[in-house]
Backbone as CSV, one residue per row, in Angstrom:
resi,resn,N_x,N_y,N_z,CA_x,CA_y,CA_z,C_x,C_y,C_z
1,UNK,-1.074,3.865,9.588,-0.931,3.369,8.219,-1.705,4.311,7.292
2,UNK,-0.772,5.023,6.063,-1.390,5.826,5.164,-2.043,5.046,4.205
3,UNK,-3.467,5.445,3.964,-4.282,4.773,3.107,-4.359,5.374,1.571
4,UNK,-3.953,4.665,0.407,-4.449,5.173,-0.942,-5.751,4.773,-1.578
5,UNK,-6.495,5.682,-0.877,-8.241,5.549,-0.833,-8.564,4.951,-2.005
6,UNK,-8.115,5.621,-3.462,-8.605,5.668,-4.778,-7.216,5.248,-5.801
7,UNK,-7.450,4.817,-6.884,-6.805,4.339,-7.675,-7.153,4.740,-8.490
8,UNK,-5.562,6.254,-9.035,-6.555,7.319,-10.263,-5.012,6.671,-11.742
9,UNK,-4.212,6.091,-11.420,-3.314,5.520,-11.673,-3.661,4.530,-12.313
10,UNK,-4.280,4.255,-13.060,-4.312,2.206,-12.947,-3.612,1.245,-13.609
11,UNK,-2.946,1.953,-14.994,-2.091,0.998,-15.954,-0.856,0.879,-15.121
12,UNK,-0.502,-0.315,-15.250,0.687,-1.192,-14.571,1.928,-1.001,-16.033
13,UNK,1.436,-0.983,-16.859,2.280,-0.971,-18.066,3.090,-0.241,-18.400
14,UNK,1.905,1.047,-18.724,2.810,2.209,-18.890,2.082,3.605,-17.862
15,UNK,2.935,3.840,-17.322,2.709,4.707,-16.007,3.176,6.461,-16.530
16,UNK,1.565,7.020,-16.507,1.690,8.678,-17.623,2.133,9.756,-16.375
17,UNK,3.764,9.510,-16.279,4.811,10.116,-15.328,4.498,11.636,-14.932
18,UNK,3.920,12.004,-16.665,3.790,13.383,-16.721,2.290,13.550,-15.747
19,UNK,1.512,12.963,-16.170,0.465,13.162,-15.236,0.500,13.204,-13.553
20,UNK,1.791,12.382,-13.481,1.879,12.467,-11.755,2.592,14.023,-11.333
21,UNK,3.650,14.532,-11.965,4.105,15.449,-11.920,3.355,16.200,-12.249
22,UNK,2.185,16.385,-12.929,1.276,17.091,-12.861,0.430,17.378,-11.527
23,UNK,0.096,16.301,-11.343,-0.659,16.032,-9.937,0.683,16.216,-8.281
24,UNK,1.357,16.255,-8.866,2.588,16.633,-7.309,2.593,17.973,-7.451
25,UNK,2.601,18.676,-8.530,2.672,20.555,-8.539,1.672,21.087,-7.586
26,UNK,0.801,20.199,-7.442,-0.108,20.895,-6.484,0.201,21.361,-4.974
27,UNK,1.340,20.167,-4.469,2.217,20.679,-3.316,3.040,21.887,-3.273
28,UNK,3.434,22.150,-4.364,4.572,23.396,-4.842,4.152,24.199,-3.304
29,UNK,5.819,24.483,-3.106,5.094,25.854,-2.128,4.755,25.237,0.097
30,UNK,4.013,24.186,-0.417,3.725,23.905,0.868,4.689,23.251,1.754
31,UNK,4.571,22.825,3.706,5.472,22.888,4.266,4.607,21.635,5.359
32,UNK,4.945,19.980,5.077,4.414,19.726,6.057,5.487,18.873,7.085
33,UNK,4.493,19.007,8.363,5.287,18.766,10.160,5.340,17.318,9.867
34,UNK,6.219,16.515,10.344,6.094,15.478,10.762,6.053,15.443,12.254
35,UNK,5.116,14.288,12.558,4.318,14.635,13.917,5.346,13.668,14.915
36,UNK,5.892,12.975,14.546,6.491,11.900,15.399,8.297,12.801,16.162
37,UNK,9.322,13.615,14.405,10.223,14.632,14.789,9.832,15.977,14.792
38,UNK,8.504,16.603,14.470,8.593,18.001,14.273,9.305,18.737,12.932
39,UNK,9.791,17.628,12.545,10.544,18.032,11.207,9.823,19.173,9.982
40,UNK,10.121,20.153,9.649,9.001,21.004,8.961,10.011,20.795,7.298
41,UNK,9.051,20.065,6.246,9.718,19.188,5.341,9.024,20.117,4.134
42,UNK,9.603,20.874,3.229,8.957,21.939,2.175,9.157,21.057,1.106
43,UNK,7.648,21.133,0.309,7.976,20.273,-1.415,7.471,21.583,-2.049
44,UNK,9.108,21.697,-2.855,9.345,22.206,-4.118,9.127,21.857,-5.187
45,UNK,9.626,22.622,-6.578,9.604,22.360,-7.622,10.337,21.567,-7.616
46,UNK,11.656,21.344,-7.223,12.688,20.216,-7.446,11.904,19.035,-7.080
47,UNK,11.707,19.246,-5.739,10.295,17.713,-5.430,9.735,17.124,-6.217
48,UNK,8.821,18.087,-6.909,7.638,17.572,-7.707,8.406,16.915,-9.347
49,UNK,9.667,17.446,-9.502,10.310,16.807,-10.483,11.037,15.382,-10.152
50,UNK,11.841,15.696,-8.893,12.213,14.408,-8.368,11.795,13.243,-8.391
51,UNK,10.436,13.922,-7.676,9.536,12.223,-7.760,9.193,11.746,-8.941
52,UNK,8.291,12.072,-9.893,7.790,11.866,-10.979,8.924,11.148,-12.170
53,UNK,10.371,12.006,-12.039,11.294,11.609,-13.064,12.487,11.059,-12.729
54,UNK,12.483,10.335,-11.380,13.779,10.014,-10.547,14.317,8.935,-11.127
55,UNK,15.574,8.672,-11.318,16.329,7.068,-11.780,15.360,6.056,-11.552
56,UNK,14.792,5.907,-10.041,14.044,5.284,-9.365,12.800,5.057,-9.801
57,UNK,11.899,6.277,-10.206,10.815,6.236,-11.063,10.720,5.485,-12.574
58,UNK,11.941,5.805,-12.936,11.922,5.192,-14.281,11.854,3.790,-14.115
59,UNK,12.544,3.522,-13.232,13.425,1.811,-13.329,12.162,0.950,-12.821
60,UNK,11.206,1.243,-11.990,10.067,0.872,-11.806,9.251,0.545,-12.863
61,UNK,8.819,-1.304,-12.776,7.620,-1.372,-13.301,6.950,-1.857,-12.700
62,UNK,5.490,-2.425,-13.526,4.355,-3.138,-13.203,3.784,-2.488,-11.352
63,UNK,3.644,-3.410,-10.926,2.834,-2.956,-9.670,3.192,-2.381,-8.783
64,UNK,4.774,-1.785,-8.871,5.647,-1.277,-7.861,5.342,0.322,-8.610
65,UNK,5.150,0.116,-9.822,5.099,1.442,-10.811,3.592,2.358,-10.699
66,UNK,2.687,1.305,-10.857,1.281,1.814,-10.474,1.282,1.867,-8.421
67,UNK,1.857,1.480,-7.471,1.897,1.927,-6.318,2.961,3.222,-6.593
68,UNK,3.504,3.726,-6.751,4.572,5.093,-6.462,3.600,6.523,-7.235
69,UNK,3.306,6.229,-8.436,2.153,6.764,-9.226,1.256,7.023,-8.125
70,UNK,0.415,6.403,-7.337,-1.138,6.734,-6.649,-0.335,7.042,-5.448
71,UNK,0.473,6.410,-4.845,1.509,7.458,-3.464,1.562,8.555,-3.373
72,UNK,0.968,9.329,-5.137,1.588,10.780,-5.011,0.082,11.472,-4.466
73,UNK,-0.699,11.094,-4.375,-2.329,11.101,-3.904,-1.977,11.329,-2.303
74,UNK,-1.030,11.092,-1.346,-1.150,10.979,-0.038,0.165,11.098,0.804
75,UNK,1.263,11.871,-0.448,2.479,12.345,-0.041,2.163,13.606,1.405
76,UNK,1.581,14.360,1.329,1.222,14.616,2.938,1.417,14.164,4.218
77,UNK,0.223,12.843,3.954,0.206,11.998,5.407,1.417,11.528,4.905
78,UNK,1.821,11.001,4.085,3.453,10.016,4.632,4.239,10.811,4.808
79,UNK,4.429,11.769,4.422,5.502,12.926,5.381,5.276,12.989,6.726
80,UNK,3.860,13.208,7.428,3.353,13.750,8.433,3.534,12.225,9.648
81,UNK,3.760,11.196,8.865,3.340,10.160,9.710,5.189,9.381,9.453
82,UNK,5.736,9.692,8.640,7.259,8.707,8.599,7.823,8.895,9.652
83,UNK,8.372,7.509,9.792,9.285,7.028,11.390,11.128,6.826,10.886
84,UNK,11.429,6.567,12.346,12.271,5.837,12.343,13.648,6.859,11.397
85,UNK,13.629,8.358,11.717,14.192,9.228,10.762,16.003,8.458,11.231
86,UNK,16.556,8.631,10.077,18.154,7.983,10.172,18.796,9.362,9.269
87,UNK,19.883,9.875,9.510,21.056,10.866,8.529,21.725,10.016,8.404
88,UNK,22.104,10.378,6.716,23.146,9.539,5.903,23.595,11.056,5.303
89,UNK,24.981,11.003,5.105,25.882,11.494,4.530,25.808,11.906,3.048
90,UNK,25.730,12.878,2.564,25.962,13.082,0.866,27.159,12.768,0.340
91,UNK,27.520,12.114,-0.546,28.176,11.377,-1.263,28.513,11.560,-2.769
92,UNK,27.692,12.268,-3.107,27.417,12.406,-4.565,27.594,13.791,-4.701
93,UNK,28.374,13.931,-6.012,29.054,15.385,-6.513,27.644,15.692,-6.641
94,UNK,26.848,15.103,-7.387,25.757,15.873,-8.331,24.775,17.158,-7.011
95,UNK,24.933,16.646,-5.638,24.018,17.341,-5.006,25.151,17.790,-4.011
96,UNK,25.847,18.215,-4.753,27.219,19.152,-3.247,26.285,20.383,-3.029
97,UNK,25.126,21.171,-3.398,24.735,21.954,-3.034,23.032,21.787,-2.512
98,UNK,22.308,20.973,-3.304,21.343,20.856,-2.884,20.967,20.060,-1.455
99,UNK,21.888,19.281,-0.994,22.108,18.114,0.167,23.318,18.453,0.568
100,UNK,23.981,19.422,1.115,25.159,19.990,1.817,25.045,19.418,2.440
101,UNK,24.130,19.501,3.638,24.743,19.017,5.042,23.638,17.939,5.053
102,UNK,23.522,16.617,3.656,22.946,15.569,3.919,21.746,14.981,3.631
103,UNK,21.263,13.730,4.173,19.712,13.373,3.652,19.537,12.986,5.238
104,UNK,17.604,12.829,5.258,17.248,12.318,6.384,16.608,11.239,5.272
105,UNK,16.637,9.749,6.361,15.595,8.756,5.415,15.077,8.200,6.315
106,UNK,13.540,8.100,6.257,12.711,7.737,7.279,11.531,6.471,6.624
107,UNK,11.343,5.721,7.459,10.253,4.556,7.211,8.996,4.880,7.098
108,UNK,8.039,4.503,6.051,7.032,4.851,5.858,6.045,3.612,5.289
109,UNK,4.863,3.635,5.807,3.766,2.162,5.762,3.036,3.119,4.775
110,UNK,1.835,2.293,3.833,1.360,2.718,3.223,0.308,1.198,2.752
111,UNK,-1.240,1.733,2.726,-1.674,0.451,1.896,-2.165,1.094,0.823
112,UNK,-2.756,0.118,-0.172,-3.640,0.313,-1.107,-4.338,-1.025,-1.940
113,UNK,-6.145,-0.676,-2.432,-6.608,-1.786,-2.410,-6.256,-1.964,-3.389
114,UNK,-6.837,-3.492,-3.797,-6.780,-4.713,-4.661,-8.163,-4.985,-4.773
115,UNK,-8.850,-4.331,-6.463,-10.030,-4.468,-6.748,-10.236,-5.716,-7.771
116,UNK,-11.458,-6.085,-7.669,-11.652,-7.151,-8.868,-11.949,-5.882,-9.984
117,UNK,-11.990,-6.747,-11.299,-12.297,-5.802,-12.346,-13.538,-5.215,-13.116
118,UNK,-14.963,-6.222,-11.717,-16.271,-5.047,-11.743,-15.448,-3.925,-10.645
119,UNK,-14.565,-3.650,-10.309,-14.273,-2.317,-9.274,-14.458,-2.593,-7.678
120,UNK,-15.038,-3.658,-7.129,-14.961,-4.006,-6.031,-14.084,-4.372,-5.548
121,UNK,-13.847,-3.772,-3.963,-12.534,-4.171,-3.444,-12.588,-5.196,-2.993
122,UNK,-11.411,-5.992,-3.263,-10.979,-7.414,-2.823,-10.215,-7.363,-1.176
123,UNK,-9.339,-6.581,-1.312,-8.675,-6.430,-0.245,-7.391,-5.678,-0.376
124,UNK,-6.781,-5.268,0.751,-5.790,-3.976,0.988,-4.476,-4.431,1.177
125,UNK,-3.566,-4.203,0.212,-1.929,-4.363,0.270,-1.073,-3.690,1.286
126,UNK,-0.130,-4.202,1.859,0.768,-2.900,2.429,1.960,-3.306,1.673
127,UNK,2.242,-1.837,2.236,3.708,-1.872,1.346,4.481,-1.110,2.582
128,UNK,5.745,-0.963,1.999,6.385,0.031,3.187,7.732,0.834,1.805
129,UNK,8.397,1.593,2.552,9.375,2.382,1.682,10.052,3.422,1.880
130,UNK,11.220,3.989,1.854,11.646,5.159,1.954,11.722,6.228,1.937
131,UNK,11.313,7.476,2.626,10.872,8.341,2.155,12.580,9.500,2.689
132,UNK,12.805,9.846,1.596,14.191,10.759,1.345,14.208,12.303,1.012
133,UNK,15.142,12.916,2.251,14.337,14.600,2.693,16.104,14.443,2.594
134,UNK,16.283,15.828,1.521,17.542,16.815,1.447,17.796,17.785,2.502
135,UNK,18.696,18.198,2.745,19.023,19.367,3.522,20.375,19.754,3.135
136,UNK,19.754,21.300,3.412,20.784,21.697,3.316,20.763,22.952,4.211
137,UNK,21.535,24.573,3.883,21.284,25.360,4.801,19.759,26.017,4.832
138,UNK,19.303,25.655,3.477,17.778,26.545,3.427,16.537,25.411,4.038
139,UNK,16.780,24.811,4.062,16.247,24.140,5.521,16.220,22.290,4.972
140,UNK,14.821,21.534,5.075,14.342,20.370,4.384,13.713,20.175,3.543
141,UNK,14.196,19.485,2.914,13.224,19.627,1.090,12.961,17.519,0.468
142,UNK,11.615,17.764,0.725,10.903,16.456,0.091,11.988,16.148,-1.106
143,UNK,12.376,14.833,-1.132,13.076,14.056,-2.274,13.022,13.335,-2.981
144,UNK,12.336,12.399,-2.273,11.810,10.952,-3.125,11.070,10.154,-1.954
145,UNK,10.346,8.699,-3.063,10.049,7.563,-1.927,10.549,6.476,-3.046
146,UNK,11.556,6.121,-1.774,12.649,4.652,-2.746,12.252,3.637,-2.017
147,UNK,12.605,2.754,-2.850,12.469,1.169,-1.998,10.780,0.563,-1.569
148,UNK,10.787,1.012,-2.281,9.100,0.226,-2.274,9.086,-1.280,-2.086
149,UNK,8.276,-1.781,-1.831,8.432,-3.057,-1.397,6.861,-3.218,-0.575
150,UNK,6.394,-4.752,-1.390,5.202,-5.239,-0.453,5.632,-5.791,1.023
151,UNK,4.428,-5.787,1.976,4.861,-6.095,2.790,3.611,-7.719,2.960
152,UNK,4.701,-8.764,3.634,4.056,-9.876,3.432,2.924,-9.821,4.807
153,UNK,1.642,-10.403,4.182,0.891,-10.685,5.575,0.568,-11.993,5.977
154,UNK,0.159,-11.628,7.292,-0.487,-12.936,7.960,-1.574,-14.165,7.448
155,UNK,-1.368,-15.125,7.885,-2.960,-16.006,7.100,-4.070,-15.534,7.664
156,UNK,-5.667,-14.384,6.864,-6.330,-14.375,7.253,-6.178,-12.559,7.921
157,UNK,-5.286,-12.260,7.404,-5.480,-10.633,7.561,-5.779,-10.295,5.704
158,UNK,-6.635,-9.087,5.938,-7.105,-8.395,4.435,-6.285,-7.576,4.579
């Protein structure tokens, strides 16, 4: 389970998009393994735009909006650690070249805490969500994380 240590994100309201895409450029360039397929998954510039300005990003609010925002803090490990990889078919004119031969979409856990508002942590959310890798002939390219969603817990787990 990938942990979002810190909460640099915090308005639920309005979520400063540009600042995350700011903070994803820092991947530009790099190439990480997933340890479970070996998959070697490169985030680009297209990446770092993807995420930050996706249909998906927009349509997000409140607490689903401030979790995708601080996700971008630990896009690494959830590359390095997503399961359960499935190929789906491209479908869509818009990416006949960028996703030729397709998407991989793989399952990904993720928590993050729940502070009171002196800053102390209360306790740790999970969530789970999609994490969506293009391909094409120039190899795998980071895409998005869709489908966010809490995950319900037990009575008496934090």
């Amino acid at each position: 389970m990938v942990r979002i240590e810190k909460t640099i994100f915090s308005n639920k309201q309005s979520i400063p998009w540009k600042d995350v895409l700011t903070y994803s450029k820092k991947y530009e360039g790099c190439t990480f393994v997933n340890r479970i397929y070996g998959d070697r998954i490169v985030f680009n510039y297209v990446s770092a735009s993807e995420y930050a300005s996706s249909s998906y990003s927009k349509k997000l609010r409140g607490v689903y909006a401030k979790v995708k925002a601080n996700l971008v803090q630990v896009l690494p490990e959830l590359i390095e650690s997503a399961s359960n990889r499935r190929w789906i078919e491209n479908k869509a004119d818009k990416h006949y070249k960028d996703a030729s031969k397709g998407w991989y979409r793989y399952d990904v856990f993720f928590e993050m805490p729940v502070k009171s508002p002196n800053d102390q942590e209360i306790h740790w959310n999970r969530y789970s969500g999609t994490l969506v890798v293009r391909l094409n002939d120039m190899g795998m390219f980071f895409y998005d994380v869709i489908n966010i969603k809490k995950e319900t817990s037990t009575p008496g787990e934090s």
